[in-house]
N, C-alpha and C positions, 0 to 999 in steps of 0.2 A: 132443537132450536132454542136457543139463548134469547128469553123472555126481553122487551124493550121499553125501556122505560125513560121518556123525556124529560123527565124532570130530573131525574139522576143525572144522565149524559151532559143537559145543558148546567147544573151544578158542580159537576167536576170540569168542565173547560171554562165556566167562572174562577172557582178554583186556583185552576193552573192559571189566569189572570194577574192574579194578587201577589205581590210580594214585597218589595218595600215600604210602600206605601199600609197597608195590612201590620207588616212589624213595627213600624215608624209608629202607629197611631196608639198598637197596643203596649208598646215596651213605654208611652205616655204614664199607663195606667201600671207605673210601678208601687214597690212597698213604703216609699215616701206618700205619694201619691193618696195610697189608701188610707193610710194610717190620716192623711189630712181631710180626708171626704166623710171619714169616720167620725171624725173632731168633731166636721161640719156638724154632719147627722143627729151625736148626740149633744152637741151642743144648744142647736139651733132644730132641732126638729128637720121640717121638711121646708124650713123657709131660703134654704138656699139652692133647693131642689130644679127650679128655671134656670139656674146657671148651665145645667146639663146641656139644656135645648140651646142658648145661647152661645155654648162654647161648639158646638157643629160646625155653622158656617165658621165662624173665628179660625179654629183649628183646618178645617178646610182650607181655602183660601191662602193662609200662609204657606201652609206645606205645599201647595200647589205650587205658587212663587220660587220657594226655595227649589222643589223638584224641578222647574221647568230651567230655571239659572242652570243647575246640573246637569241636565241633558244638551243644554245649548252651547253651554261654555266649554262642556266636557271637564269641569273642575270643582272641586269642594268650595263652598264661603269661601274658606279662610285665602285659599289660593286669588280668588275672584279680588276679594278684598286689598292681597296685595299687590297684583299686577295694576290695579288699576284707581288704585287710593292710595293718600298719603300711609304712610310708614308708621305714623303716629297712631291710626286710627286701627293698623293691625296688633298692635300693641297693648293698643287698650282694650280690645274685645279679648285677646287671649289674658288678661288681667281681670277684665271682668266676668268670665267666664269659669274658666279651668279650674282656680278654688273652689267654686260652689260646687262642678261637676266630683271634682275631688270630694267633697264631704258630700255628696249626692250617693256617690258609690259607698262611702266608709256606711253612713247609715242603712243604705239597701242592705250589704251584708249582714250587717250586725241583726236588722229587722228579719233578714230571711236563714239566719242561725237560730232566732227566736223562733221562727217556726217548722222551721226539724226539730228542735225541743219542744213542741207542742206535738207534735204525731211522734216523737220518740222523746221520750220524758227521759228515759235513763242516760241519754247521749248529752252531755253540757253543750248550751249555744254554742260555745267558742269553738268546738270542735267539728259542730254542722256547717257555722260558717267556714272554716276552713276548707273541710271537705268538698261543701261544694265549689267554693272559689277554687280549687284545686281541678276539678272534674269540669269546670265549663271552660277554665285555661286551656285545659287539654283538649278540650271539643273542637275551641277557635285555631289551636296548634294544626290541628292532626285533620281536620273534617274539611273536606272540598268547601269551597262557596258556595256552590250551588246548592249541596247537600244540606250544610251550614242553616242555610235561607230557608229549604224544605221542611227541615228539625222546628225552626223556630215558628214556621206558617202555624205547625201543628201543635206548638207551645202555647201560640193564642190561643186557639179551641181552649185550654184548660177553664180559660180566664169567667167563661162561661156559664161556669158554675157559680158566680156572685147572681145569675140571673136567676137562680132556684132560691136562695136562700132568706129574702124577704119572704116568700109563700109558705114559708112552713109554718107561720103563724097569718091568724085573722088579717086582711087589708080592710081600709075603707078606700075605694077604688075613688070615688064622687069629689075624697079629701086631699087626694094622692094626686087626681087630675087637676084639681082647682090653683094646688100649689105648683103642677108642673108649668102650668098654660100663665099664671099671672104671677109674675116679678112679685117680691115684697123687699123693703128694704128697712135698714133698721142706721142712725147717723148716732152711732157709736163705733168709739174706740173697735171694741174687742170686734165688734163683727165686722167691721170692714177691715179688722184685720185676717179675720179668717175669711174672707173674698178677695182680697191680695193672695194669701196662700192657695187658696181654691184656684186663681187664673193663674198664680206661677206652678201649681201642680199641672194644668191640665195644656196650656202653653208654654211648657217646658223649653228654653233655649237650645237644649243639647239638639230637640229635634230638628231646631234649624239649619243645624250642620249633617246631622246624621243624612237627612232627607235626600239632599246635595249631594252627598260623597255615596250614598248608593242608589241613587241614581247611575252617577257613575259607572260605580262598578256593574252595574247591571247593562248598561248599552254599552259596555266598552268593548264586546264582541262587534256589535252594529258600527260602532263608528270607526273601526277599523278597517270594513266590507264597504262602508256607505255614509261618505257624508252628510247624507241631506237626511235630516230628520223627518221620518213619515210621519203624514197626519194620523195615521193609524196610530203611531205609537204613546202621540201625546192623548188620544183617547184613551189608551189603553193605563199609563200613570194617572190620569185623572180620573178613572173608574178604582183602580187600585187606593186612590189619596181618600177620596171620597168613601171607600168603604172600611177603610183603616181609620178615618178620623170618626165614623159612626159609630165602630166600635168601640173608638174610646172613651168616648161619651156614654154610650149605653153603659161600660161598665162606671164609670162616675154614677151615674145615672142610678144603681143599684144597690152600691155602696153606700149611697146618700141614703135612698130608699130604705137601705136595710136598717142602717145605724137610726134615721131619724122615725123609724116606728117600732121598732122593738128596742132598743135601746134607750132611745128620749122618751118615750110613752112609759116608760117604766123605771124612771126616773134616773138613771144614768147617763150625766149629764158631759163627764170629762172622762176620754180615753187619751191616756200616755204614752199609749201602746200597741201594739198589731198584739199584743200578748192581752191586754185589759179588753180589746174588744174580741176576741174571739172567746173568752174566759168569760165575759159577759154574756155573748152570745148561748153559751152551752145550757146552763140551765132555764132559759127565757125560751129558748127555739131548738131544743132538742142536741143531741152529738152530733147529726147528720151536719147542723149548721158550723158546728165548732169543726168538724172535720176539713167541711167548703172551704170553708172561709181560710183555713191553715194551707189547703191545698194552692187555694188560688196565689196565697202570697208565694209559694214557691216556684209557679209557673212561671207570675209575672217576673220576681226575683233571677229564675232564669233567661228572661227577656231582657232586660234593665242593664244587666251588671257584664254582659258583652257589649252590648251598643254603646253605653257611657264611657264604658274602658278603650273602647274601639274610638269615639267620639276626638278622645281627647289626644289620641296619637294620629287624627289624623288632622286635626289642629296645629301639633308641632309638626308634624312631618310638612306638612304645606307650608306652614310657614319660613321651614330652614331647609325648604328643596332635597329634604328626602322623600326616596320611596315609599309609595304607602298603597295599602288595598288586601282587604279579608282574602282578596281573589289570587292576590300570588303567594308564593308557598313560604314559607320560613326564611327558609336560605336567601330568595329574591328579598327579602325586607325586613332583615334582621331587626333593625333599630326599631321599627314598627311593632312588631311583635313584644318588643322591648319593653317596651313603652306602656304597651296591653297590660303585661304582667307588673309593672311599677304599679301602674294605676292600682291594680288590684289588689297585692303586697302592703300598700297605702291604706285601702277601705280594711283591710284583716286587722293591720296593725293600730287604727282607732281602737280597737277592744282595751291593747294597754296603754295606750296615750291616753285613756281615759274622758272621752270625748262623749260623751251622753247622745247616742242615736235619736232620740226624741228631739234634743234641742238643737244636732245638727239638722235633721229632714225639717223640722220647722222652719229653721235658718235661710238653710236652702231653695226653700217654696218661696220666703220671703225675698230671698235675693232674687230670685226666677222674676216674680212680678214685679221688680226692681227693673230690671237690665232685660223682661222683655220687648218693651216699649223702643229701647233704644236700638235692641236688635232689629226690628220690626222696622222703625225708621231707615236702618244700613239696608236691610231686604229690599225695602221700595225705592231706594233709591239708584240699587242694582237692575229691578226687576225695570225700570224706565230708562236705563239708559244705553241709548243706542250704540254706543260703541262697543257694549256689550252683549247684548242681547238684540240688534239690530229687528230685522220684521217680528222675534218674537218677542218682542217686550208687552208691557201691562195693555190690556183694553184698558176702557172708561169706568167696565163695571167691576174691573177688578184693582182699579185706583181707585174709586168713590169707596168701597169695602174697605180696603188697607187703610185710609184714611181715617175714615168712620172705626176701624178696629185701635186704630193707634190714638183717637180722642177719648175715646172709651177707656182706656187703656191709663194714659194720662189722668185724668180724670179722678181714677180710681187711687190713684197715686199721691193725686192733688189732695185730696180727701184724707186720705191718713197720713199725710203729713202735716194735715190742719190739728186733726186730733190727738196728733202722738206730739207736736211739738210747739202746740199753736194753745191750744183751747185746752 
């Protein structure tokens, strides 16, 4: 008799639950991402450590909007954007967009080249990053969708391991909590620039399409059986969004943690690099931490650098009414696939364009919290409008939020451009 055990059974049909919403939240916490949470950490200590908690609902909430546009429309942004807005207004999101996602990608590789030369010293960056941009081409080629989605579910698990790696030295828990629970804020240049980076790290744009378009592809079996969308299933994406944007958070969340007490407490104040802080890490907190922390970049790195690539072919394809979708095979969506591997080809060949990875994912974060705001604005004013989204458009309490998220937001914007060109 096969022992029974309820807390297993009801964890694996959570589990089997999760899926876009889970990758959406964790391919958030890519090698741009960390290398900026790092900056934080050792920059600032633990004083930007509440952003973690504050970025949940934020990160919630949007992705929710976008996923539920996706499921109701049955279409990506970009497609939504052009059936039913001006011409002008799809033009400029793919303008303001696609460069940034472009040097988004060049710096992921280059970052997660750096750390295949951190677990294999003898291997040159340029040749990790190759390799694996080569081997995850081939994955997205060759691997079913579904299976595609399975691979990556278990990709996040890796990410997990940022969660051991503040414990391997002393905490003061009293100091860790005091800074998580109350905001502190500093009305300087440098640090409200790295809180622009922090919310264009952690409110990534890319996920606003990503979100959308696999939705898609995920109910595009159902909507073909059944047009009426169950209320089951919108439960079921808004347990998925909600447990994908916690995680992304928690790993912000430990990053900060990590960098701003063993790093900042011991006087390392500027990392350049996914290479300076784990290099840091090693003699402060033992190999095991230099190990994690390389590993994790590789996981996420595996997350990021399909989604972004995927992201941005399904940007042109929606926009110039070609095929698009991970879910059909090669042959059905040649130009797609195309597109996948340009992208890619693009982030490798930054190594000899000479394009400094540091100061593109800088760049990058910085333009994120640029052109989130204004994403955020085209969202809500999709997610309200009835000819598109008819009875499922925004409640009260999920306009009062997006509004409240997109002041904040501004705000924050308004703020460093006092400072960067005012004062």
């Amino acid at each position: 008799m096969r022992p029974n055990f309820p807390f297993l059974h009801q964890a694996k049909r959570f589990w089997k639950t999760l899926g876009p919403g889970l990758i959406t939240g964790a391919s958030d916490d890519d090698p741009s991402a960390i290398t900026t949470f790092s900056q934080a950490g050792a920059g600032y200590g633990l004083t930007t450590l509440w952003m973690a908690v504050l970025a949940y609902p934020i990160l919630a909430i949007i992705q929710e909007m976008c996923a539920r546009i996706g499921m109701v429309t049955g279409k990506g942004l970009t497609s939504v954007v052009k059936q039913y807005y001006p011409r002008w207004l799809l033009y400029t999101l793919i303008l303001l967009t696609c460069p940034a996602f472009l040097l988004n990608i060049g710096a992921d590789i280059a970052i997660l080249g750096e750390a295949g030369n951190l677990l294999f010293p003898r291997l040159p960056s340029i040749f990790c990053s190759i390799g694996f941009t080569v081997f995850l081409f081939t994955l997205i080629l060759f691997l079913p969708y579904r299976k595609l989605v399975h691979a990556m579910k278990f990709i996040c698990l890796i990410l997990l391991v940022y969660l051991v790696v503040p414990f391997l030295t002393h905490q003061k828990m009293e100091f860790i909590l005091k800074n998580t629970l109350i905001p502190s804020f500093r009305l300087d240049k440098d640090f409200i620039l790295i809180v622009t980076g922090l919310i264009g790290a952690i409110i990534s744009p890319y996920l606003f399409f990503w979100a959308a378009s696999s939705e898609v592809e995920t109910l595009e079996p159902i909507a073909q059986g059944n047009k009426a969308i169950k209320r089951y299933t919108f439960l079921l994406m808004r347990m998925d969004i909600l447990s994908g944007a916690f995680f992304a958070v928690l790993i912000m969340y430990f990053i900060i943690l990590t960098a701003g007490t063993i790093l900042h407490d011991h006087g390392i104040r500027n990392i350049n690099s996914i290479r300076d802080a784990a290099e840091a890490l090693k003699p402060l907190a033992g190999n095991l931490s230099y190990l994690l922390f390389s590993i994790g970049i590789i996981g996420t790195g595996f997350l990021i650098i399909p989604v972004l690539s995927a992201t941005i072919s399904y940007i042109f394809m929606e926009a110039f009414n070609f095929k698009a979708g991970l879910s059909k095979k090669p042959g059905e969506a040649r130009l797609f696939y195309f597109v996948i591997g340009i992208s890619m080809c693009f982030g490798v060949a930054m190594h000899w364009l000479h394009i400094s990875s540091v100061k593109a994912l800088l760049l990058t974060t910085i333009l994120y919290g640029i052109t989130a705001p204004l994403l955020i604005g085209i969202i809500l004013h999709i997610a309200n409008n009835d000819t598109v989204m008819g009875r499922y458009r925004n409640n009260r309490i999920s306009n009062i939020s997006g509004i409240l998220i997109l002041l904040l937001m501004l705000t924050n914007l308004l703020a460093l451009g006092y400072f960067m060109f005012i004062r």
